[in-house]
N, CA, C and O atoms as CSV, one atom per row, in Angstrom:
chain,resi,resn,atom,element,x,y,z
A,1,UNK,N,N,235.475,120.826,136.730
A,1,UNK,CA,C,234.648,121.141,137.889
A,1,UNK,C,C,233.556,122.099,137.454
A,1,UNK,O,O,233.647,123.229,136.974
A,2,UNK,N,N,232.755,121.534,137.674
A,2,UNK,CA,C,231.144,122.515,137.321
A,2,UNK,C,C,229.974,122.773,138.654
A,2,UNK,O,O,230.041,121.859,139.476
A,3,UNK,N,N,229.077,123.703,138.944
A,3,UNK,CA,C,228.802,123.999,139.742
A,3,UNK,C,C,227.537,124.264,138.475
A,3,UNK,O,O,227.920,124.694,137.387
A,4,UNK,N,N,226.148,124.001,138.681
A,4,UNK,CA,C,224.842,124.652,138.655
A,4,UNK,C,C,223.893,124.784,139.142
A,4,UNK,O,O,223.192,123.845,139.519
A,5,UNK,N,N,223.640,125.870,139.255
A,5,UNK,CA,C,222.579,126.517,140.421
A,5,UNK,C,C,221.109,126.396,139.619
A,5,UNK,O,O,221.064,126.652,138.416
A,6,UNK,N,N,220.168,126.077,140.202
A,6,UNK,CA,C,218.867,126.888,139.667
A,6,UNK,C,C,217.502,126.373,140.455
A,6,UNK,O,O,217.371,125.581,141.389
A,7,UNK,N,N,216.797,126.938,139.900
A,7,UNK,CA,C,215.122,126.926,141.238
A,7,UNK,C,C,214.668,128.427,141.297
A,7,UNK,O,O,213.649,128.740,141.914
A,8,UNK,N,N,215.690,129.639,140.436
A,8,UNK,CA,C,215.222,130.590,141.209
A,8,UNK,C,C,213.482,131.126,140.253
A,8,UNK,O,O,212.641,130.468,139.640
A,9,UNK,N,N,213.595,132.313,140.517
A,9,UNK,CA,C,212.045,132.752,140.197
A,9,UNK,C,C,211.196,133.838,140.409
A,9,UNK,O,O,211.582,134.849,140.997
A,10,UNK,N,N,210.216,133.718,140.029
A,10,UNK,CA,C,209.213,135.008,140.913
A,10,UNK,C,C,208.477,134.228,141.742
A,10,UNK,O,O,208.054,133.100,141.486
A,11,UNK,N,N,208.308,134.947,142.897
A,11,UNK,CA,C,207.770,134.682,144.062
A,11,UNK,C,C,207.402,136.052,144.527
A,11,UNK,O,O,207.894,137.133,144.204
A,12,UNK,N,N,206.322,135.745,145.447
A,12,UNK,CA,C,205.297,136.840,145.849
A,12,UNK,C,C,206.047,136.846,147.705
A,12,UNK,O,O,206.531,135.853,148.250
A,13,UNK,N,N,205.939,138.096,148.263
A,13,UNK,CA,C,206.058,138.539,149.436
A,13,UNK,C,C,205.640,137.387,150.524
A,13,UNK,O,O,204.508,136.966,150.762
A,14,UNK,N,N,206.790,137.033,151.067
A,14,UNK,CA,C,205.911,135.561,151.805
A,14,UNK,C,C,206.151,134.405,151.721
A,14,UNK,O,O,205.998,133.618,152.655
A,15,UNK,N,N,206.714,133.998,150.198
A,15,UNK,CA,C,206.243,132.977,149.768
A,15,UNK,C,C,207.644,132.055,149.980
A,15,UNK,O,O,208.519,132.448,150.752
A,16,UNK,N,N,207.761,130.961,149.326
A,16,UNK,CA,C,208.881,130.229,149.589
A,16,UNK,C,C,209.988,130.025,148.185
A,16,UNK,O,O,209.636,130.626,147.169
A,17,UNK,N,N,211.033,129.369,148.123
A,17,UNK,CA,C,211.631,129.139,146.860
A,17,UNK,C,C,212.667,127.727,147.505
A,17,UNK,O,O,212.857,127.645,148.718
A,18,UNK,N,N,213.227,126.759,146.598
A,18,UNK,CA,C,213.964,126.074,146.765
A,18,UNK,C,C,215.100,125.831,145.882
A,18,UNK,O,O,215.012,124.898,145.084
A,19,UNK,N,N,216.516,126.792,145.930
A,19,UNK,CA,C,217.625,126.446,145.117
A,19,UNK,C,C,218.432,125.235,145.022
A,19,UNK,O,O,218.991,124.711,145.986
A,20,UNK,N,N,218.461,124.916,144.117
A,20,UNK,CA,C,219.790,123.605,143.952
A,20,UNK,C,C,220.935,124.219,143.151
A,20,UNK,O,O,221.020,125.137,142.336
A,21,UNK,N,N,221.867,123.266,143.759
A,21,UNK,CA,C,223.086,123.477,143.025
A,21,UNK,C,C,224.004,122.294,143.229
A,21,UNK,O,O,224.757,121.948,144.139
A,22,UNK,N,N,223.502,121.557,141.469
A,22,UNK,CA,C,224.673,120.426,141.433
A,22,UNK,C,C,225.887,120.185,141.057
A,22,UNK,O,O,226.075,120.327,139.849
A,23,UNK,N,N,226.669,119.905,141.608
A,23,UNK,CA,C,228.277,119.479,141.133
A,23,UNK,C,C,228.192,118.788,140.247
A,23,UNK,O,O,227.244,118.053,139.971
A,24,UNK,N,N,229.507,118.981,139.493
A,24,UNK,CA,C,230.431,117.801,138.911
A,24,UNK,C,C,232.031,118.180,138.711
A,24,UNK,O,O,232.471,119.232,138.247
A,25,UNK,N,N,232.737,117.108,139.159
A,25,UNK,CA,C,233.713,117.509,139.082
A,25,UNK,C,C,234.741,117.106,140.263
A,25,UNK,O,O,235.936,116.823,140.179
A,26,UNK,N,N,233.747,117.184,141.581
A,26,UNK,CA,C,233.809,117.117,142.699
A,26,UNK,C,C,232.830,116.782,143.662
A,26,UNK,O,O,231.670,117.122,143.428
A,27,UNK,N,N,233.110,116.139,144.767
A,27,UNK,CA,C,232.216,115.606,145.935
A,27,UNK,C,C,231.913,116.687,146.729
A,27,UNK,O,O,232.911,117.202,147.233
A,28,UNK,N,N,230.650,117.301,147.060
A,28,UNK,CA,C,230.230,118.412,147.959
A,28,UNK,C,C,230.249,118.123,149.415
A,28,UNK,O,O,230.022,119.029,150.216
A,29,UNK,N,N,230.431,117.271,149.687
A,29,UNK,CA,C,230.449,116.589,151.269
A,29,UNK,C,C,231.916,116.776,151.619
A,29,UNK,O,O,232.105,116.736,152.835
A,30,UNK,N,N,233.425,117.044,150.602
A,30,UNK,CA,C,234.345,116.954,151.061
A,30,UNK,C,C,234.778,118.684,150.766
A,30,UNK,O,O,235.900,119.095,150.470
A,31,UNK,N,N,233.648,119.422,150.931
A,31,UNK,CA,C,234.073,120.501,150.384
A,31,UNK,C,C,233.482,121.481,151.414
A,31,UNK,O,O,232.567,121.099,152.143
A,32,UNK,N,N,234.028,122.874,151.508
A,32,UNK,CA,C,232.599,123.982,151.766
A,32,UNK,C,C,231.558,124.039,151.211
A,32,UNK,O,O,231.654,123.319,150.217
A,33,UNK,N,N,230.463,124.538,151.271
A,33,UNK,CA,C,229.698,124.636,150.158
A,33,UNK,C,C,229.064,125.771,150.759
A,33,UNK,O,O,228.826,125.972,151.950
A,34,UNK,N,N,228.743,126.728,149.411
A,34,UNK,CA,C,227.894,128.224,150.243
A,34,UNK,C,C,226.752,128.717,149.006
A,34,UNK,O,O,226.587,128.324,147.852
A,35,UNK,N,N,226.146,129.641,149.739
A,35,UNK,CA,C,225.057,130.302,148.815
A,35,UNK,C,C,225.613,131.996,149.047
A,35,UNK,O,O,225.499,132.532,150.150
A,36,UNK,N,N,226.073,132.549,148.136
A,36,UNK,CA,C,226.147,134.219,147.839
A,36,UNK,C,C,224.933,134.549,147.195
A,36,UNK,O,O,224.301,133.812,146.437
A,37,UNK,N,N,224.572,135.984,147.627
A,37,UNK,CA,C,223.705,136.433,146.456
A,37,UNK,C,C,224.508,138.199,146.382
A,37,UNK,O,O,225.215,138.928,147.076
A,38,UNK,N,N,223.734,138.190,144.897
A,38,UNK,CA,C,224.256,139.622,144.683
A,38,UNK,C,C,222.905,140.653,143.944
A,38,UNK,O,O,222.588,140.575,142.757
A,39,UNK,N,N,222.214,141.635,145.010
A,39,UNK,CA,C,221.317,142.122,144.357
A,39,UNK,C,C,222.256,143.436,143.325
A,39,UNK,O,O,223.445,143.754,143.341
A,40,UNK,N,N,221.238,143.877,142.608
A,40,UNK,CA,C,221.408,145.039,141.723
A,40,UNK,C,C,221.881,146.136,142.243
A,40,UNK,O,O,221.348,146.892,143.056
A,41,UNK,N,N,223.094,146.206,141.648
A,41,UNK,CA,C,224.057,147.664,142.609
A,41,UNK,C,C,224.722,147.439,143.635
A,41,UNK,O,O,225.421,148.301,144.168
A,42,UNK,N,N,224.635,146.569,143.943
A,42,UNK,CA,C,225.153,145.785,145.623
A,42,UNK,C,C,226.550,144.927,145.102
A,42,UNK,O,O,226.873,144.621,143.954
A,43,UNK,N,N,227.203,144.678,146.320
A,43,UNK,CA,C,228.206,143.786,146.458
A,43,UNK,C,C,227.942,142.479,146.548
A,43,UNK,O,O,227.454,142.347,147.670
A,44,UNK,N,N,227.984,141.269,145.939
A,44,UNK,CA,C,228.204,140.052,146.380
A,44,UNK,C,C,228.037,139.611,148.123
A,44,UNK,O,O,228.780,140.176,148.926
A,45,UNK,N,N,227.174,138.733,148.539
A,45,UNK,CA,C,227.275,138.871,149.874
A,45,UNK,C,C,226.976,137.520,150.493
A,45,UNK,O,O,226.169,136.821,149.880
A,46,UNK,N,N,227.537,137.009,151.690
A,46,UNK,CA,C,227.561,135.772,152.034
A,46,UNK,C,C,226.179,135.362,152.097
A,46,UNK,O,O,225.697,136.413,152.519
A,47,UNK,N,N,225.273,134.630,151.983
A,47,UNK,CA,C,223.717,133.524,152.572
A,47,UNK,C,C,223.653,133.123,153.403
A,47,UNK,O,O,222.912,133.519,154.302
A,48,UNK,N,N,224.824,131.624,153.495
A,48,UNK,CA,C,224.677,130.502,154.139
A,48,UNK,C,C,225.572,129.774,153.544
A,48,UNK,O,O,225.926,129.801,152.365
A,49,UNK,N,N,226.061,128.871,154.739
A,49,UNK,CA,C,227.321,127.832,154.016
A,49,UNK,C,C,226.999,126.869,154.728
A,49,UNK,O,O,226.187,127.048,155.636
A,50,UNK,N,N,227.652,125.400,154.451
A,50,UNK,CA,C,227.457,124.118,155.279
A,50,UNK,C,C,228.754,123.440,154.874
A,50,UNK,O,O,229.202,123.255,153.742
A,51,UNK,N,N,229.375,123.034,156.346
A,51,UNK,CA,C,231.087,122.571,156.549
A,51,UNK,C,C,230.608,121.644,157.535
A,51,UNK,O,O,229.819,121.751,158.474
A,52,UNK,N,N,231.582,120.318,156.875
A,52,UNK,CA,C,231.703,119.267,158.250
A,52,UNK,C,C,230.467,118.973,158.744
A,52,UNK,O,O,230.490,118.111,159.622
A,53,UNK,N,N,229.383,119.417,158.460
A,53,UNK,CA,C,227.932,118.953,159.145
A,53,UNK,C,C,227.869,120.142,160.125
A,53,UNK,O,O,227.096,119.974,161.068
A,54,UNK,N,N,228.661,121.526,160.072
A,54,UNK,CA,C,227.953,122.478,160.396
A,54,UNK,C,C,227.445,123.422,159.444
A,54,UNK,O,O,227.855,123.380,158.284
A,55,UNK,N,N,226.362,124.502,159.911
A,55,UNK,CA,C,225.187,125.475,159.079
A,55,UNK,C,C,225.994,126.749,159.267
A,55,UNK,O,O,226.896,126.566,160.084
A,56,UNK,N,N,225.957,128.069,158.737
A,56,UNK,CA,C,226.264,129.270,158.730
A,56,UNK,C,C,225.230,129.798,158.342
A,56,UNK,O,O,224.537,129.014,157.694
A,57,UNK,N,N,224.715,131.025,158.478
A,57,UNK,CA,C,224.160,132.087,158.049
A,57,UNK,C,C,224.249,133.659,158.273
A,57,UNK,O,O,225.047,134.177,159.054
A,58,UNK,N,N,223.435,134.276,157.580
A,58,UNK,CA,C,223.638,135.360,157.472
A,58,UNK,C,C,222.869,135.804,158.346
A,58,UNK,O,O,221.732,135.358,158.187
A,59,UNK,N,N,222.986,136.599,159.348
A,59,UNK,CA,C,221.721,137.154,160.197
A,59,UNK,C,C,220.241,137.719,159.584
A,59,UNK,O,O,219.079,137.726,159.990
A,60,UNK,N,N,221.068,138.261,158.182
A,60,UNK,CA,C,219.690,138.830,157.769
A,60,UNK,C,C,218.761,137.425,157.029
A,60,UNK,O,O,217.635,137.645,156.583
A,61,UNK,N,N,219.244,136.302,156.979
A,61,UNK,CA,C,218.460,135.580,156.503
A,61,UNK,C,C,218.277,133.950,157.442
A,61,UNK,O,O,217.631,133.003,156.992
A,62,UNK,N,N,218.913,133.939,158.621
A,62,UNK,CA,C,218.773,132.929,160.080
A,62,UNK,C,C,217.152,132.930,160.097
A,62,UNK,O,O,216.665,133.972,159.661
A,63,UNK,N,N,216.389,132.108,160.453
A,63,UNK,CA,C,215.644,131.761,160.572
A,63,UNK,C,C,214.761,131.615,159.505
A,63,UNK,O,O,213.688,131.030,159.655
A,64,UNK,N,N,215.181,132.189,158.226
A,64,UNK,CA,C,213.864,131.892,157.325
A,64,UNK,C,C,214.583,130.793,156.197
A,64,UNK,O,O,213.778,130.039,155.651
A,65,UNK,N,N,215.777,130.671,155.877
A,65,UNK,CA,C,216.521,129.951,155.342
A,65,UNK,C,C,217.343,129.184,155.756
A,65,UNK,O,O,218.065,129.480,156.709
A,66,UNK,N,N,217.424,127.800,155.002
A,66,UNK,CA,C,217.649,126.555,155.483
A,66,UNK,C,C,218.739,126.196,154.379
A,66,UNK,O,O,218.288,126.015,153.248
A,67,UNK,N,N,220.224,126.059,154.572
A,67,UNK,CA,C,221.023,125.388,153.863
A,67,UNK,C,C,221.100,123.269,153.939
A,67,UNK,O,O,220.911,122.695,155.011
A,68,UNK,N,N,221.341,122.634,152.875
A,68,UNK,CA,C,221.007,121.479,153.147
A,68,UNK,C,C,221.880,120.640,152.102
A,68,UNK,O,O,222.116,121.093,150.982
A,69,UNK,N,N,222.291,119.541,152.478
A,69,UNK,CA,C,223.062,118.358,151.405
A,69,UNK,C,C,222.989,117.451,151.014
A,69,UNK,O,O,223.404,116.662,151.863
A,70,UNK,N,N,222.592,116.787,149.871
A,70,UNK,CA,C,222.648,115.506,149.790
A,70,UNK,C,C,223.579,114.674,149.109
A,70,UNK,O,O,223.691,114.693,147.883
A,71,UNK,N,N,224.166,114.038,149.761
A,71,UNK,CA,C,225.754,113.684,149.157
A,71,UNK,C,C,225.269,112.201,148.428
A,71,UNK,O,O,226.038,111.254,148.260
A,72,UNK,N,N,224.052,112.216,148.100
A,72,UNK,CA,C,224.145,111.121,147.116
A,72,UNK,C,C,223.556,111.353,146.097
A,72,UNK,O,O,223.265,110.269,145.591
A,73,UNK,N,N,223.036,112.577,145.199
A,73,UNK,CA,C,223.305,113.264,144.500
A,73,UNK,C,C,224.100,114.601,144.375
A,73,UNK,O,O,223.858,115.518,143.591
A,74,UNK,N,N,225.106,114.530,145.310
A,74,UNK,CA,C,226.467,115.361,144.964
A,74,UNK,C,C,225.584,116.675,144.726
A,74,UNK,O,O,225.733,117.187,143.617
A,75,UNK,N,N,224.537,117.400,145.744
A,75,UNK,CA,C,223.596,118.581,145.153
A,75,UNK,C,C,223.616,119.407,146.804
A,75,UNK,O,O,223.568,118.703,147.813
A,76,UNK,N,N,223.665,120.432,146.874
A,76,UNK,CA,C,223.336,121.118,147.558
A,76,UNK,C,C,221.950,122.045,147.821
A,76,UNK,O,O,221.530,122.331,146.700
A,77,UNK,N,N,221.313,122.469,148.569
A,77,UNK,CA,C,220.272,123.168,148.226
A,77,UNK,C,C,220.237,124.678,149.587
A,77,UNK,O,O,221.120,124.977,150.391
A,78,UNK,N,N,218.851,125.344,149.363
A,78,UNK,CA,C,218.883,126.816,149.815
A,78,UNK,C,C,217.349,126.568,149.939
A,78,UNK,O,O,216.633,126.385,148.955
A,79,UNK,N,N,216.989,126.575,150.974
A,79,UNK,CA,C,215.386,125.980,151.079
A,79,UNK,C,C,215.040,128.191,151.685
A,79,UNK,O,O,215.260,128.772,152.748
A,80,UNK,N,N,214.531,128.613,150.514
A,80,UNK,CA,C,214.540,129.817,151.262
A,80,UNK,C,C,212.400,130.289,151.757
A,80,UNK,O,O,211.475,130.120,150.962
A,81,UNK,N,N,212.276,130.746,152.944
A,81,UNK,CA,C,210.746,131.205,153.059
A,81,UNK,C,C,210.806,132.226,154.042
A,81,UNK,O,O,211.758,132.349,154.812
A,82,UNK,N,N,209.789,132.975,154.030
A,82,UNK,CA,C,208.963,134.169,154.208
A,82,UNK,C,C,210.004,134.909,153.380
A,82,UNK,O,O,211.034,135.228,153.974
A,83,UNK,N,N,209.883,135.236,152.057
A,83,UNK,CA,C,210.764,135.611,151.325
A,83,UNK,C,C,210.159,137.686,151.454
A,83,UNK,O,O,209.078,138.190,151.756
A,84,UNK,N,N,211.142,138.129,151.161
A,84,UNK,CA,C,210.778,139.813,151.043
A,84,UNK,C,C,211.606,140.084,149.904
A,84,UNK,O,O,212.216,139.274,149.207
A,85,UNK,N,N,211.531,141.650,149.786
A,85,UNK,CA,C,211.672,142.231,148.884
A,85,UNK,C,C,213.214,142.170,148.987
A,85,UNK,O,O,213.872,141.746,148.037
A,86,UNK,N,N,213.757,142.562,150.056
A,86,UNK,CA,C,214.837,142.332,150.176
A,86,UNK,C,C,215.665,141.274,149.537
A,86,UNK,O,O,216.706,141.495,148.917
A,87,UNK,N,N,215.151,140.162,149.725
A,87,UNK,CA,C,215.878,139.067,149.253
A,87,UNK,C,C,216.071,139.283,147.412
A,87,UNK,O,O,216.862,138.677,146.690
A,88,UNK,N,N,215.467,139.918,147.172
A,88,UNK,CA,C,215.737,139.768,145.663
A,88,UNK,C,C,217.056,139.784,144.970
A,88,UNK,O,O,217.565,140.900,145.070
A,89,UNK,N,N,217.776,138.952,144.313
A,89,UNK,CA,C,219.293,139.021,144.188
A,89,UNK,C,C,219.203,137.779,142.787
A,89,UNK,O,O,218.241,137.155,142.340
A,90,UNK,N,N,220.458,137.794,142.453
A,90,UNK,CA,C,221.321,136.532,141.872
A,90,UNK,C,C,221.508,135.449,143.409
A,90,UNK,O,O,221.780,135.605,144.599
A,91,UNK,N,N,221.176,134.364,142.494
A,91,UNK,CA,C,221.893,133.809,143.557
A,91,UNK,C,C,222.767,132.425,143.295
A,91,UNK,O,O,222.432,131.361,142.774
A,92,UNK,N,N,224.187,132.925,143.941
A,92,UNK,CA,C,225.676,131.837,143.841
A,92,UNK,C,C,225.555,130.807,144.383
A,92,UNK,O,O,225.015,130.968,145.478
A,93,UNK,N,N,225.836,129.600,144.131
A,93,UNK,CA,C,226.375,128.495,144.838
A,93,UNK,C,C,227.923,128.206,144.727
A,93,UNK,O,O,228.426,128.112,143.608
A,94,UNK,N,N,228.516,128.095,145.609
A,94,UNK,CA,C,229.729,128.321,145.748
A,94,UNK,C,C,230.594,127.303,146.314
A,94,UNK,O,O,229.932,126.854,147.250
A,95,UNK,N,N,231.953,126.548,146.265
A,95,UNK,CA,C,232.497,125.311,146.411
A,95,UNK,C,C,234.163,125.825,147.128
A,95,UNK,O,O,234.806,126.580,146.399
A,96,UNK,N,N,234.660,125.525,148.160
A,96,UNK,CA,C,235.598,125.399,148.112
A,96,UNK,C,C,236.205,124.967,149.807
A,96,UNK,O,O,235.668,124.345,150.722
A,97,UNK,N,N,237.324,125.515,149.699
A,97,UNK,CA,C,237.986,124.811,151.137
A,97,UNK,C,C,238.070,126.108,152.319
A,97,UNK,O,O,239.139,126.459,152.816
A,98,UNK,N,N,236.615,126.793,152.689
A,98,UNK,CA,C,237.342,127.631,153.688
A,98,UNK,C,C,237.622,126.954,154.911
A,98,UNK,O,O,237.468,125.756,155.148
A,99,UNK,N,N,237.946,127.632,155.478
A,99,UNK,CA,C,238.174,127.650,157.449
A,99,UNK,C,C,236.769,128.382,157.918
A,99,UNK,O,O,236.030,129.252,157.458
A,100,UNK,N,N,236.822,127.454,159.215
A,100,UNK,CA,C,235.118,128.445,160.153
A,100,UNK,C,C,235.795,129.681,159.945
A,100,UNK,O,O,234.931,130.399,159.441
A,101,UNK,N,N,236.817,130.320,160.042
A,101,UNK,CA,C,237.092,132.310,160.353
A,101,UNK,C,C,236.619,132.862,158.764
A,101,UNK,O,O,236.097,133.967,158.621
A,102,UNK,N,N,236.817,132.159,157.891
A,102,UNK,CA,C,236.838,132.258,156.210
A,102,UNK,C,C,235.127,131.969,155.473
A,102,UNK,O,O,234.485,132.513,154.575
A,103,UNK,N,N,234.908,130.940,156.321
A,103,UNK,CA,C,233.340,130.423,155.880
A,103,UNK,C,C,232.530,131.599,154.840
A,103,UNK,O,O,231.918,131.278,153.821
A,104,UNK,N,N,232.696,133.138,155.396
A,104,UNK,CA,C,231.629,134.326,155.023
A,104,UNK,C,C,232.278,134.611,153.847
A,104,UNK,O,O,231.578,134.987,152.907
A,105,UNK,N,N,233.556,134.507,153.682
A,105,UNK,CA,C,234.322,135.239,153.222
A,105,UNK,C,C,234.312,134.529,151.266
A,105,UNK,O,O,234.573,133.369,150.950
A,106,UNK,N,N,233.923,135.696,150.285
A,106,UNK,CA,C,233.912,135.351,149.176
A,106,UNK,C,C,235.185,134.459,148.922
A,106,UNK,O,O,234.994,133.257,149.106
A,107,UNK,N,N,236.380,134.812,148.554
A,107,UNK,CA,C,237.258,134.853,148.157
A,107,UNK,C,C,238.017,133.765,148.915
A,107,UNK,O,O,239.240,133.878,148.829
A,108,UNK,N,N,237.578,132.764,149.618
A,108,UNK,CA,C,237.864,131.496,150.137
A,108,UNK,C,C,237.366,129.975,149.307
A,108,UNK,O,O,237.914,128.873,149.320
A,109,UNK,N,N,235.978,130.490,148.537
A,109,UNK,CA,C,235.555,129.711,147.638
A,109,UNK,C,C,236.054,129.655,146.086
A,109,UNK,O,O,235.831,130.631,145.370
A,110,UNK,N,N,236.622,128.693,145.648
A,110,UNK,CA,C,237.169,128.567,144.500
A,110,UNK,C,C,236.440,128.508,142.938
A,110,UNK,O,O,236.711,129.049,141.866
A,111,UNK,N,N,235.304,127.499,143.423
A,111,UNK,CA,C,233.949,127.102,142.330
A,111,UNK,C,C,232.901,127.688,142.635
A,111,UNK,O,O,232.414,127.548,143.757
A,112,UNK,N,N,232.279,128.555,141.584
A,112,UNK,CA,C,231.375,129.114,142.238
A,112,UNK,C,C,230.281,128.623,140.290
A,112,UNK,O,O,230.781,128.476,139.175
A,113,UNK,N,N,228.993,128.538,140.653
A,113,UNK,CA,C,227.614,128.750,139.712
A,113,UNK,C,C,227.679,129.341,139.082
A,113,UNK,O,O,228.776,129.897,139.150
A,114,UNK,N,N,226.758,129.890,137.869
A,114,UNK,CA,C,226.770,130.274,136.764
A,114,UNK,C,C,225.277,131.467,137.817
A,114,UNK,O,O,224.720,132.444,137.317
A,115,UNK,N,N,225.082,131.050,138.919
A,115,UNK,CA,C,223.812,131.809,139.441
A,115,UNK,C,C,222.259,131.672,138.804
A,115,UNK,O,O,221.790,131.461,137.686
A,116,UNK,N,N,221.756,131.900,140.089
A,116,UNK,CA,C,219.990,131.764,139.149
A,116,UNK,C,C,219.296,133.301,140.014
A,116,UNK,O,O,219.555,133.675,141.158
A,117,UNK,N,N,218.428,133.910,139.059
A,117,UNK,CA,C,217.236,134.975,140.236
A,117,UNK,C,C,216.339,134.741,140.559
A,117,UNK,O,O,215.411,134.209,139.951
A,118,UNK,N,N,216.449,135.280,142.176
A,118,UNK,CA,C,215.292,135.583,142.755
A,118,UNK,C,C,214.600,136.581,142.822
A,118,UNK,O,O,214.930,137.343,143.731
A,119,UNK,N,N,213.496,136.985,142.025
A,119,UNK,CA,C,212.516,137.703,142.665
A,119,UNK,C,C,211.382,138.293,143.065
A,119,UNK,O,O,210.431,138.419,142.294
A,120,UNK,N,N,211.361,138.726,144.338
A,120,UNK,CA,C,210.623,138.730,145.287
A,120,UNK,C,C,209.447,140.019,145.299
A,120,UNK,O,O,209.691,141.055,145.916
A,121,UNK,N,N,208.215,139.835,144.582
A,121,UNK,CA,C,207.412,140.816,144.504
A,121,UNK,C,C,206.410,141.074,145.863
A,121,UNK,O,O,206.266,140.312,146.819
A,122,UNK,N,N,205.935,142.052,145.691
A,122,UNK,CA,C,205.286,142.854,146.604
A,122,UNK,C,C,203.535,142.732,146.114
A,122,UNK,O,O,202.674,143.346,146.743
């Protein structure tokens, strides 16, 4: 089972980015699938996940980021815009079997990316 993430980058205040993260190993449509990021000094922290054909997010990132699937290249993606400084992080793609109460929750996902960075200049 393999998980790789990448798309990330420099990007300017504003601007947009689009992560992928393809499987192998396993079918992403029969799975959770999530985006963590972890900035510098910080904890690991939920994105966005997509279960069953429902979306999750993180409040701090609802409306500017778009989780998405395409189960016929077994790829997930992180359509992220009006990007800030804030957003600057690693960022996880992540695989496994949570529950909606579990969805946020790291430690519910089993497969997780090798990660790619974002970041977000001023």
């Amino acid at each position: 089972v393999q998980l790789q993430a990448f798309g990330g980058g420099l990007v300017q205040t504003g601007g947009s980015l689009r992560l992928s993260c393809t499987a192998s190993g396993f079918t992403v449509s029969n799975y959770g699938m999530a985006w963590f990021r972890q900035a510098p000094g910080k904890e690991r922290e939920f994105v966005a996940a997509i279960r069953l054909g429902s979306t999750y997010y993180a409040d701090s990132v609802k409306g500017r980021f778009t989780i998405s699937r395409d189960n016929a290249k077994n790829t997930v993606y992180l359509q992220m815009t009006s990007l800030n400084a804030e957003d600057t992080a690693v960022y996880y793609c992540a695989g496994g079997r949570p529950i909606t109460s579990t969805i946020r929750v790291r430690d519910a996902y089993n497969y997780w990316g090798q990660g790619t960075e974002v970041t977000v200049s001023s």
